[in-house]
C-alpha positions in Angstrom: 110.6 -34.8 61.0 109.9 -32.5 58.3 110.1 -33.4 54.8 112.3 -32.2 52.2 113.2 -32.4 48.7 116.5 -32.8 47.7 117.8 -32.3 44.1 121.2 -33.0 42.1 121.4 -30.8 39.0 123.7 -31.6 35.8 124.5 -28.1 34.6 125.5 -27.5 31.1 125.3 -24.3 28.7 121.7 -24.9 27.8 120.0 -27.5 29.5 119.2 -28.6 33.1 118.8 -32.6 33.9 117.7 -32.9 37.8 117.0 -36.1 39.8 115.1 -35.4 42.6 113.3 -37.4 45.4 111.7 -36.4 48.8 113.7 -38.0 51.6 114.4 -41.9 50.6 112.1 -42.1 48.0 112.5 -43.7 44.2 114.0 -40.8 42.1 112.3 -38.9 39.5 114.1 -37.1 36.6 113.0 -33.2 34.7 115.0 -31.4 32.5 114.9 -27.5 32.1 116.3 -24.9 29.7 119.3 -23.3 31.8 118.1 -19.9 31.1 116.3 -17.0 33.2 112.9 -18.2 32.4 113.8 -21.8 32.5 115.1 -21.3 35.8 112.6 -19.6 37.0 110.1 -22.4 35.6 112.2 -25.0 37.5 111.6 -22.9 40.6 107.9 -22.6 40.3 107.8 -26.4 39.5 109.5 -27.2 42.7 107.7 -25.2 45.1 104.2 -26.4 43.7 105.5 -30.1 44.0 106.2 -29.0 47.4 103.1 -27.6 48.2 101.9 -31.2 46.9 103.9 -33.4 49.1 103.9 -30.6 52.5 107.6 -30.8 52.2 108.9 -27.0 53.7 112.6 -27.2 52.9 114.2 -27.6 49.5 117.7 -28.4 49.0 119.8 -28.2 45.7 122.9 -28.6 44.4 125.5 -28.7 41.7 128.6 -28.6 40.4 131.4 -25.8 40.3 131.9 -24.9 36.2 132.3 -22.3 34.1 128.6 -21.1 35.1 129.6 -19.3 38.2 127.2 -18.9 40.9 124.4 -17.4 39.1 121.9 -19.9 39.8 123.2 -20.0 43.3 122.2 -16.7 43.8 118.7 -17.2 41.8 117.8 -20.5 43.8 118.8 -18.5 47.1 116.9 -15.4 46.7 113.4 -17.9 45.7 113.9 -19.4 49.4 116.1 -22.4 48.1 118.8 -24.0 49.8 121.1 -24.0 47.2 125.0 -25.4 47.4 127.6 -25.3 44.8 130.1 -28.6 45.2 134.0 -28.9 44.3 134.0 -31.4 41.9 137.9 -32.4 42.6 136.2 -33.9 46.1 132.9 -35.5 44.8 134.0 -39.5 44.6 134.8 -41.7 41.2 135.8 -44.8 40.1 137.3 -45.8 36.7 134.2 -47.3 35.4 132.3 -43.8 36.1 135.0 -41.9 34.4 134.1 -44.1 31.4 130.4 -44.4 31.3 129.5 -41.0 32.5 126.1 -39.5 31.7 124.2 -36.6 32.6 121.6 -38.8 34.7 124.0 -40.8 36.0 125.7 -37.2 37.5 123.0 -35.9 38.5 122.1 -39.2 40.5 125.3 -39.1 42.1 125.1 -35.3 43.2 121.4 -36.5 44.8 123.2 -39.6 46.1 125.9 -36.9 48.1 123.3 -34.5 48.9 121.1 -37.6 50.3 124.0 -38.6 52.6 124.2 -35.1 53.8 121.0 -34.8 54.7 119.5 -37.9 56.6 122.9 -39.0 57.1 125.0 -35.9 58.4 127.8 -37.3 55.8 130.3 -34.0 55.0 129.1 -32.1 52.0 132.1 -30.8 49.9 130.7 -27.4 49.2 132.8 -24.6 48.0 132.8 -21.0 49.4 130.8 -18.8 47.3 132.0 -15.5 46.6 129.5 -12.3 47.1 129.3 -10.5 43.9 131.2 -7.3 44.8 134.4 -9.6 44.9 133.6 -11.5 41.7 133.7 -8.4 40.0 136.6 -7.1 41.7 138.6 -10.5 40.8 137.8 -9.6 36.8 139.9 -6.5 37.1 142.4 -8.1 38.6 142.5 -11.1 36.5 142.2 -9.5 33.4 145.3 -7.4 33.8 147.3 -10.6 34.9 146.1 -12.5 31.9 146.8 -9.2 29.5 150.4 -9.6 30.3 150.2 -13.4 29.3 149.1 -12.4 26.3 151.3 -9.8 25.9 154.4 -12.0 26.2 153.2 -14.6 23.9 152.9 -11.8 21.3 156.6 -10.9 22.2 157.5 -14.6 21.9 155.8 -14.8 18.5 157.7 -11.9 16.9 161.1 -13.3 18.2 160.4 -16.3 16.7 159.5 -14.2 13.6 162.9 -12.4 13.6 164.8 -16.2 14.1 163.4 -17.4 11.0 164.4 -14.8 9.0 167.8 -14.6 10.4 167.3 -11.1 11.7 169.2 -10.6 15.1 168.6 -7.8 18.0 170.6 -4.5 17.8 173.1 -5.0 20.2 171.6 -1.9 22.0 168.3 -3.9 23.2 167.6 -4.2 26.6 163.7 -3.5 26.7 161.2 -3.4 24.9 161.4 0.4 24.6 159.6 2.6 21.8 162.9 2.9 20.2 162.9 -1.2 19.4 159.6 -0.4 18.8 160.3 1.9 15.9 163.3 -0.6 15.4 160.8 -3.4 14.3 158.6 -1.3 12.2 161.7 -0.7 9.8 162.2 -4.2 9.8 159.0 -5.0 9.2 159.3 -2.5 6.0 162.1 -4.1 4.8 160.6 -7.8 4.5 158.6 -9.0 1.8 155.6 -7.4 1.1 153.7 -10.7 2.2 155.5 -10.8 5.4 155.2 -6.5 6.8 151.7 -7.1 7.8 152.2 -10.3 9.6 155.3 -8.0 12.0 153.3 -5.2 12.0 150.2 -6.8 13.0 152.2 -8.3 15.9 153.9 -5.2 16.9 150.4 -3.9 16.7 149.1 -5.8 19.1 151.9 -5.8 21.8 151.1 -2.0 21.8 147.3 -2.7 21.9 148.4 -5.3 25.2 150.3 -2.7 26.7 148.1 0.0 27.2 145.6 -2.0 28.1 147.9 -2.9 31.0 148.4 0.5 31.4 144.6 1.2 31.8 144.4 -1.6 34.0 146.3 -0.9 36.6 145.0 2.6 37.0 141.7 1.0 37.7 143.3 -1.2 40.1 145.4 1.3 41.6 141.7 3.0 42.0 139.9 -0.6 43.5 143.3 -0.6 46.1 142.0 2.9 47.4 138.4 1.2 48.3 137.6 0.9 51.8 137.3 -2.9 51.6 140.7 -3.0 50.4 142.6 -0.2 52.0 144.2 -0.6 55.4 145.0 -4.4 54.1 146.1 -2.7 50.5 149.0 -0.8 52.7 149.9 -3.5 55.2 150.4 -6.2 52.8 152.8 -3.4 50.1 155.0 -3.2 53.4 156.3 -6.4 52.8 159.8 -7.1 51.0 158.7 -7.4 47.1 154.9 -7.3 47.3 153.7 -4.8 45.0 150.1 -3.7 43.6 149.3 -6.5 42.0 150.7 -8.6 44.5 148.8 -7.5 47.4 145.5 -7.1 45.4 146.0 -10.5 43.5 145.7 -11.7 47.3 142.8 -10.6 48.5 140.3 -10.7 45.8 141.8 -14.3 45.6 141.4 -15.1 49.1 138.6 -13.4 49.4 137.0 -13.5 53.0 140.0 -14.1 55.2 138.0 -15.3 58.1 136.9 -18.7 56.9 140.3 -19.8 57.5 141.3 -21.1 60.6 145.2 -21.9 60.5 148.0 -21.5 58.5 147.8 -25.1 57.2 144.3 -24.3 55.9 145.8 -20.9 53.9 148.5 -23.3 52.3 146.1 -26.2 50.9 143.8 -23.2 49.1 146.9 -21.7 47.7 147.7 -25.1 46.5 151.2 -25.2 48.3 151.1 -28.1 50.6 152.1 -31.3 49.6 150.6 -34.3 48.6 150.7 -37.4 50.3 150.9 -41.0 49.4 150.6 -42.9 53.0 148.8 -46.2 52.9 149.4 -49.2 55.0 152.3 -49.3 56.4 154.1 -46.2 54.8 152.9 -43.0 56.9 155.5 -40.6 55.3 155.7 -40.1 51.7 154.8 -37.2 50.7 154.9 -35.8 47.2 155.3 -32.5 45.4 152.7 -29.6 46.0 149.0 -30.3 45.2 148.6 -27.0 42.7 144.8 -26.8 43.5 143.7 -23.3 43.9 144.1 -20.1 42.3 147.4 -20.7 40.2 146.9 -17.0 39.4 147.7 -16.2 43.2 150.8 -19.2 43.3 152.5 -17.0 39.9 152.5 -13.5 42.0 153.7 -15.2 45.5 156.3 -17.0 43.2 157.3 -13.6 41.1 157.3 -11.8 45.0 159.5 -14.6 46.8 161.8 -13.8 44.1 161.9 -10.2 44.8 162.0 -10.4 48.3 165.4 -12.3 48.3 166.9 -8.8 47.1 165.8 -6.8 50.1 164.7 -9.6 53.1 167.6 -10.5 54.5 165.3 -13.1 56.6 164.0 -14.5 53.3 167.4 -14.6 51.5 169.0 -16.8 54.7 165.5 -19.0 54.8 166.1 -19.8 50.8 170.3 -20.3 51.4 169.2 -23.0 54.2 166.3 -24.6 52.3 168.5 -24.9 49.4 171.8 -26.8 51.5 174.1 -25.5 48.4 172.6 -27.8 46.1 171.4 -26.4 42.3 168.4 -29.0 42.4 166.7 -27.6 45.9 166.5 -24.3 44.2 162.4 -24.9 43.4 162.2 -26.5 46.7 163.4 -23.9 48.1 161.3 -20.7 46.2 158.3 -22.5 46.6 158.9 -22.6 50.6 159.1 -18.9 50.3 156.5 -18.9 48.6 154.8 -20.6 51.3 156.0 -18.4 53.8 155.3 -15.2 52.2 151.6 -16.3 51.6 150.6 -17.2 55.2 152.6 -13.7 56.4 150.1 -11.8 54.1 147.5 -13.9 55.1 148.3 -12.3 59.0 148.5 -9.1 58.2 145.6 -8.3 56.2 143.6 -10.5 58.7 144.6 -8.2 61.5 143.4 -5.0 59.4 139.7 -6.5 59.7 137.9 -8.0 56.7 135.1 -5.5 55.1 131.4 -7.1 54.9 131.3 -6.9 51.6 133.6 -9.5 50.9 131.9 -12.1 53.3 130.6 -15.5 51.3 129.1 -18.2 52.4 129.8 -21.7 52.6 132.9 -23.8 51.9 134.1 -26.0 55.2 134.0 -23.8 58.1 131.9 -21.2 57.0 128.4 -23.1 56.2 125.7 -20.7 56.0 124.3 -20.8 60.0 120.4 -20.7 58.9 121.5 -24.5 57.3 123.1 -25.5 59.8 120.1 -24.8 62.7 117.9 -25.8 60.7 119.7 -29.3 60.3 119.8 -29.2 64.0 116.5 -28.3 64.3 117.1 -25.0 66.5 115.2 -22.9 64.4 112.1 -23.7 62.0 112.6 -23.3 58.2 111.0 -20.1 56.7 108.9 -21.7 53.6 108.3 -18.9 51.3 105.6 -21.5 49.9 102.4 -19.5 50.4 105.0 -16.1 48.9 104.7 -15.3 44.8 107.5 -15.7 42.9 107.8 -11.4 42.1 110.4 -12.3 39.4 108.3 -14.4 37.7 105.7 -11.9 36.7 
């Protein structure tokens, strides 16, 4: 059996604490900078230890954060395993969650990847994303959370207008350029101390809405792109998916392969629910679990919505979930909701998935040259006796 080192890395914004150990040895502890060239250090450190210890494989991981998958990326393209875990399925216990160190993490993310390894216990490792759909998910994100921001602006001068007892011209209806130029005369007519405050508001709901305006052009622009395009139109033919809909969708799903039912679509949109069955209760379930992109549950919710104005099928689904009663009417939407993802999820399937937006791992989509060489059918490549090009 060939050796191999395995590693649990506590990532933070500037430093690196590893535990590592070869196979079921004592653990040792190293600490890095968790920048380029402390990365690369850590690299060269661990290929010269194995060199030392004739150990071919290397396997590290950490947890999802805020980092993304840069070092992911790094640790793959220097020949190491590398796996990014979910830290909503890594285990804790009340005491951890009160004496929690960065040792004592990174000993429990050796301790997982341990059981993985000599054990064949189930690693929970997330799918990671290729770049070209990280990127594409920025545009798309962005303009979703410019519109947040553009109604708490809205919400702020309303509440501006309600303190001073100023009430809307009973022609209002949108927020048009002639309320526009409404507000701006109101703003002249308050205190001096008080115009800039309105002004600087109206300011920036103007600033918000044309950078919506520039956003959707680019995405209107990224729908057009081959990876996106036959899915783009399939997914628009349904009753109140739009543009930002349909493309919320995909670069949220991502690669639609990796999932293998419709149950499987539902728990990553977060819309299954959860379950409280333990002894002898084996039906309770709860409300829906929310994990996922909540980005993708607030377009499926504003598009069930919609649909219930021109899907007849959708309208009778939401009048029979509902029974007549005011309190099913969440119940109800979020079965739509539900429903109108898995549809999508169909269609754009059926258009093909482009290679570019093809991760790896996540359950059912483990990178194949891990799993054979877990199983032994193929021998692990050791870039050991390679240079490290990015390191010169």
């Amino acid at each position: 059996m060939t050796k191999t080192i395995m590693i649990g890395c506590d990532l933070h914004d500037r430093w690196m604490l590893v535990r590592f150990a070869i196979e079921d040895a004592e653990p040792q502890q190293k600490s890095f900078r968790n920048d380029r060239e402390g990365r690369l250090k850590m690299v060269t450190f661990f290929w010269e230890f194995a060199r030392k210890h004739q150990a071919p494989r290397i396997v590290f991981v950490y947890e999802a954060s805020g980092q993304g998958y840069g070092l992911c990326d790094l640790l793959d393209g220097q020949g190491i395993e590398c796996h990014v875990l979910s830290p909503t399925l890594l285990p804790t216990t009340p005491k951890s969650r009160k004496q929690k160190t960065d040792a004592k993490d990174a000993q429990m993310l050796l301790e997982q990847l341990r059981g993985h390894v000599l054990a064949g216990n189930p690693l929970p490792v997330v799918w990671t994303p290729p770049q070209r759909l990280r990127d594409d998910r920025e545009l798309v994100r962005r303009r979703i959370d410019a519109a947040d921001d553009s109604t708490r602006v809205k919400l702020q001068i309303f509440a501006m207008l309600k303190r001073r007892g100023i009430e809307k011209p009973d022609w209002y209806s949108t927020w048009s350029k002639r309320f526009l130029c409404w507000l701006r005369d109101v703003a002249r007519g308050l205190d001096e101390v008080v115009t800039p405050v309105l002004e600087t508001l109206v300011d920036r709901y103007e600033m918000y809405r044309d950078e919506m305006r520039k956003l959707v052009r680019h995405i209107q622009k990224l729908a057009k792109a081959p990876r996106y395009a036959k899915a783009y139109r399939e997914l628009c033919k349904l009753p109140g998916v739009g543009l930002l809909t349909a493309m919320t969708f995909l670069t949220e799903m991502g690669d639609l392969t990796r999932f293998d039912n419709r149950r499987q679509v539902a728990a990553y949109m977060g819309l299954c629910p959860a379950s409280f069955e333990s002894g002898e209760t084996n039906n309770r379930k709860g409300r829906i679990t929310r994990q996922g992109p909540s980005r993708l549950r607030r377009m499926l919710c504003q598009a069930a919505w919609r649909s219930l104005n021109g899907d007849d099928e959708a309208l009778a689904a939401y009048v029979r979930i509902k029974g007549g009663k005011s309190q099913r009417n969440k119940k109800a939407i979020v079965a739509l909701m539900r429903r109108l993802g898995i549809k999508m999820w169909h269609r754009a399937l059926r258009m093909g998935v482009s290679s570019e937006l093809l991760g790896r791992g996540g359950p059912g989509n483990m990178r194949t040259s891990a799993r054979a060489q877990q199983r032994g059918d193929v021998p692990f490549d050791s870039p050991s006796l390679r240079p490290l090009a990015s390191t010169r």
